[in-house]
C-alpha positions as CSV (number, residue, x, y, z in Angstrom):
1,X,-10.0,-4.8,-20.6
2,X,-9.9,-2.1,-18.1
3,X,-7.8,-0.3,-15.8
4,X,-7.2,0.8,-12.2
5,X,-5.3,3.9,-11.2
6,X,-4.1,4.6,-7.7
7,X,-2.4,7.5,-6.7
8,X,-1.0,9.6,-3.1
9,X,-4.4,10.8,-1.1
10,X,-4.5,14.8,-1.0
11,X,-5.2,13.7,3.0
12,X,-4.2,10.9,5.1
13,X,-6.1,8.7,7.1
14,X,-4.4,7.5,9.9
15,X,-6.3,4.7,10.8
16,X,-2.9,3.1,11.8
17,X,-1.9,6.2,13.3
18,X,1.1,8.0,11.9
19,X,2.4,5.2,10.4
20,X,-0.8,4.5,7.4
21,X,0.9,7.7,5.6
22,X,3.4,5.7,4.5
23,X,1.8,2.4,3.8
24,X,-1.7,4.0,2.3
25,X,-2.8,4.5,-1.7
26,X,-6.1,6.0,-3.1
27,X,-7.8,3.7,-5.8
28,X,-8.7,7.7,-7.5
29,X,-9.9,6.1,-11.0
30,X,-10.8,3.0,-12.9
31,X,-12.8,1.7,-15.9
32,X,-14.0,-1.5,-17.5
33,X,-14.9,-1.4,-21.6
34,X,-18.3,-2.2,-22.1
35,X,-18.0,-5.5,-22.8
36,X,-15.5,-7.0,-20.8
37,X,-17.5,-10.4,-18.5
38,X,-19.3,-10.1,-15.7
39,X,-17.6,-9.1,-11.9
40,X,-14.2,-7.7,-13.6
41,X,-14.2,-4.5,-12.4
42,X,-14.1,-6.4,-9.1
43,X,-11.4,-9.0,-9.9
44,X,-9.3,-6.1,-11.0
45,X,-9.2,-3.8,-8.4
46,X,-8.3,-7.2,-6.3
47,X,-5.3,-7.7,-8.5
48,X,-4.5,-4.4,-8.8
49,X,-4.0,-4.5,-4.8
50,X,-2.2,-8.0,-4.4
51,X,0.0,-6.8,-6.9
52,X,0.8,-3.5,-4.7
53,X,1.3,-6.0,-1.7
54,X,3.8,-7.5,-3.8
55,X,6.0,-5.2,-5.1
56,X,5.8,-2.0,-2.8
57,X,5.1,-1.5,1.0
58,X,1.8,0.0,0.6
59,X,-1.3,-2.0,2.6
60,X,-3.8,0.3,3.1
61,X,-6.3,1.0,0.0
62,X,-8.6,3.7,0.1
63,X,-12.0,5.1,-2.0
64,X,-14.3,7.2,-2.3
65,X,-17.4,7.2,-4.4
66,X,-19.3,10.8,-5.5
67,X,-22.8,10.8,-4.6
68,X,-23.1,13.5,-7.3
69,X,-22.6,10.8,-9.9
70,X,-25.0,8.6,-8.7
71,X,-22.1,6.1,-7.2
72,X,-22.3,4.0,-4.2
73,X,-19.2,1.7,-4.0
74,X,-21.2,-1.1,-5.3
75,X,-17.4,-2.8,-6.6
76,X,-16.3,-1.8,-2.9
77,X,-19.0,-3.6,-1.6
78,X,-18.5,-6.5,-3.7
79,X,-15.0,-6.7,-2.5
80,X,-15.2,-6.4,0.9
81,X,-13.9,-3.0,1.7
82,X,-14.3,-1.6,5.4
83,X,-17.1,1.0,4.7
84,X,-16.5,4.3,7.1
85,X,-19.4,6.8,6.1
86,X,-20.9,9.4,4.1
87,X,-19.0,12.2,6.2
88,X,-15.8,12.9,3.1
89,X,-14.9,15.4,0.7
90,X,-15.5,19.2,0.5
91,X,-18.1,20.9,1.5
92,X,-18.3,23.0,-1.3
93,X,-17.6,23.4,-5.1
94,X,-17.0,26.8,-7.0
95,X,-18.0,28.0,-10.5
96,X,-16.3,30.5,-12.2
97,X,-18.0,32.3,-14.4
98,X,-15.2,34.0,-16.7
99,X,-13.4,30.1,-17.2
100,X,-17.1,28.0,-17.1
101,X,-14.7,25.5,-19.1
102,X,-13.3,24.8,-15.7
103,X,-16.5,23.7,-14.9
104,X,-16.8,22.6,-11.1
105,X,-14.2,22.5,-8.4
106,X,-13.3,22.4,-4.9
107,X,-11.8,25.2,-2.7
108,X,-8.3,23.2,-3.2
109,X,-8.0,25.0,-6.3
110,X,-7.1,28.2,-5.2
111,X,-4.3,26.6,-3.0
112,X,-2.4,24.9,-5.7
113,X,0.9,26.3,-6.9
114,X,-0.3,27.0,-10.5
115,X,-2.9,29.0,-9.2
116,X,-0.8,30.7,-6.7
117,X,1.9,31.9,-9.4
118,X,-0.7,33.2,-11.9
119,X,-2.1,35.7,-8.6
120,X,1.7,36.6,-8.6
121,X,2.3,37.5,-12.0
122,X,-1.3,39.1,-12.1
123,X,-0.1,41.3,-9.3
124,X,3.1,41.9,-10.8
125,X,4.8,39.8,-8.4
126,X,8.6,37.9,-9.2
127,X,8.1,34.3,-8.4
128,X,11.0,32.4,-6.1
129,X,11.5,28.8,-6.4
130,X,12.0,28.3,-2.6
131,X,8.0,29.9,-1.7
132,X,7.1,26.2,-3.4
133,X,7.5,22.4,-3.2
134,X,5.9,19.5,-4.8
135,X,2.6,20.8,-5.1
136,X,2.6,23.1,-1.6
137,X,3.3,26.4,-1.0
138,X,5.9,27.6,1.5
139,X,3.7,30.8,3.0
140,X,6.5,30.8,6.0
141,X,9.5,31.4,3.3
142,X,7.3,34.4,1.6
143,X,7.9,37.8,3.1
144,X,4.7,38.4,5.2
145,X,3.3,41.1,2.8
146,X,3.7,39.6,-0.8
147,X,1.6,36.3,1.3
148,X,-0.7,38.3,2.4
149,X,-1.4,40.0,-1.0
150,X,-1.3,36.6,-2.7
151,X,-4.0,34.9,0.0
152,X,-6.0,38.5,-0.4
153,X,-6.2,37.5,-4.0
154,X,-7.0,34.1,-3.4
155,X,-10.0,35.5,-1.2
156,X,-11.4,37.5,-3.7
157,X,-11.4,35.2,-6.1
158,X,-13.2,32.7,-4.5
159,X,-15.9,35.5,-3.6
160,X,-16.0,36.3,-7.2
161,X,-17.1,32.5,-8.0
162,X,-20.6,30.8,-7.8
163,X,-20.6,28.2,-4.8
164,X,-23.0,25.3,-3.9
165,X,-23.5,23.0,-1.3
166,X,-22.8,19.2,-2.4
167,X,-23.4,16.0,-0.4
168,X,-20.4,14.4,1.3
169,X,-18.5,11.1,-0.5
170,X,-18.2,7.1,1.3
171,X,-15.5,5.9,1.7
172,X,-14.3,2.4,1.9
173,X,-10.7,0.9,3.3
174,X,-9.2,-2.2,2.6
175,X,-6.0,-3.6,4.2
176,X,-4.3,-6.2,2.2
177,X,-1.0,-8.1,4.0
178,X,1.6,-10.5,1.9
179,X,0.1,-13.1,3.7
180,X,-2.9,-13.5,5.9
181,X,-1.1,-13.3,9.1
182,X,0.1,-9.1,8.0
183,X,-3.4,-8.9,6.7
184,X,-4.8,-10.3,10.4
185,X,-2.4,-8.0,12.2
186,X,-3.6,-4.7,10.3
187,X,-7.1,-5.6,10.9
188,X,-6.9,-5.8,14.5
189,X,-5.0,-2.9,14.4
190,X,-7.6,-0.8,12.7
191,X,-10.4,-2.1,14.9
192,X,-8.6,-1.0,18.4
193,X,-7.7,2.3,17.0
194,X,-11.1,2.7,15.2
195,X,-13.7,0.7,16.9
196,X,-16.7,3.1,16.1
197,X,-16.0,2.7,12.6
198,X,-16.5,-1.6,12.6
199,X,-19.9,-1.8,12.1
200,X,-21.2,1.1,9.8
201,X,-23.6,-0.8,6.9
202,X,-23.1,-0.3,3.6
203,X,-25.3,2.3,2.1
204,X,-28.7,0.7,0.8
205,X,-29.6,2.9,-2.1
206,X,-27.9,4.2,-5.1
207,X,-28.8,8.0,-5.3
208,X,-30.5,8.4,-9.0
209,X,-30.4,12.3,-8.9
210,X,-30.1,13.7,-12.7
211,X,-26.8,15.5,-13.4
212,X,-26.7,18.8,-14.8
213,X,-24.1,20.2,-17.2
214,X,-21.4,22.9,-15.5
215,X,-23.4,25.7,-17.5
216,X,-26.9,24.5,-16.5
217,X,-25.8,24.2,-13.0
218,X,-24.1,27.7,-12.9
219,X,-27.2,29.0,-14.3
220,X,-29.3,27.4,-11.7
221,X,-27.2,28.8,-8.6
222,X,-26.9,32.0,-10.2
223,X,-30.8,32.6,-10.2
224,X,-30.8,31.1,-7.1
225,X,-28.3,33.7,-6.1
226,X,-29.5,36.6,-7.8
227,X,-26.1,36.9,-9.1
228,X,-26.8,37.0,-13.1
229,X,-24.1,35.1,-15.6
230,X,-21.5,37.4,-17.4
């Protein structure tokens, strides 16, 4: 048994140009029980695509696997997938240390709209339905000085958090057609547009780093940073 979830990328790739936005899907999680045969996790991430060829228009499939786990895209690999780099992902994750349940995150955080509206009430601020859409902010609908004093909050609380550097993510495509002759013509669409990244080798070693809990890591970058923990 096991399970394969694939969901909108926060970016798009364009490696079809404008038109992968609407024909690309992010494999974003899946699992396999413990004792499930040999080579399913492959086999159903395959399925899992053939049957998104079949009933929706999506054709492009992409991954990414977090070096900071120790992954490499081993199931990827095993499937075929175009392999495009270690070069994806933020740059850097924040801490912070009143909410350590939080643990880690990226700098997106303090961009979404949930985030966004709790600055607002903090500062005493009404919110209005049209400053937001599905999960984006309209800045340009905001008079200029409540956006200003909602980024300026933004700002200092992302100074206010620990930050470390993490190593980037690979990522792997795969374009998958209803029948070979759609799957052919996305190919050789990909290579023209994309020739520099046809013959990147798959990475040759799993990283084996030991993770750290979220507190044991905070604790580490704070002596690091001289900044002690509340």
């Amino acid at each position: 048994a096991g399970v394969v979830v694939l969901g909108t990328p926060n970016a798009f790739s364009r490696f079809l140009g404008h038109e992968s936005r609407d024909m690309e899907k992010l494999i974003s999680r899946g699992a396999c029980v413990s004792w499930t045969p040999k080579n399913l996790a492959s086999s159903l991430v395959m399925f899992s695509l053939r049957w998104m060829v079949k009933h929706t228009p999506y054709r492009i499939f992409s991954a990414y696997s977090d070096t900071t786990a120790g992954e490499l895209g081993t199931i990827y690999q095993a499937c075929n997938f175009i392999y495009l780099g270690q070069k994806y992902g933020a740059r850097d994750h924040y801490f912070d240390p009143l909410c350590p349940k939080r643990g880690w995150f990226t700098d997106r955080f303090f961009r979404k709209t949930a985030t966004v509206k709790r600055y607002a009430q903090a500062l005493g601020i009404p919110w209005q339905r049209p400053w937001q859409g599905r999960d984006k902010i309209y800045w340009e609908k905001m008079p200029e000085e409540i956006a200003f004093r909602l980024k300026t909050a933004a700002k200092k609380h992302r100074n206010s958090c620990l930050r470390k550097k993490i190593p980037k993510k690979h990522k792997y495509v795969y374009f998958l057609g209803r029948d070979k002759r759609e799957t052919q013509r996305l190919r050789r669409r990909f290579r023209k547009l994309n020739p520099s990244l046809m013959k990147i080798p798959y990475p040759p070693k799993r990283s084996l780093s030991r993770r750290l809990s979220p507190m044991d890591e905070a604790s580490a970058e704070s002596r690091r940073s001289n900044c002690p923990m509340p």
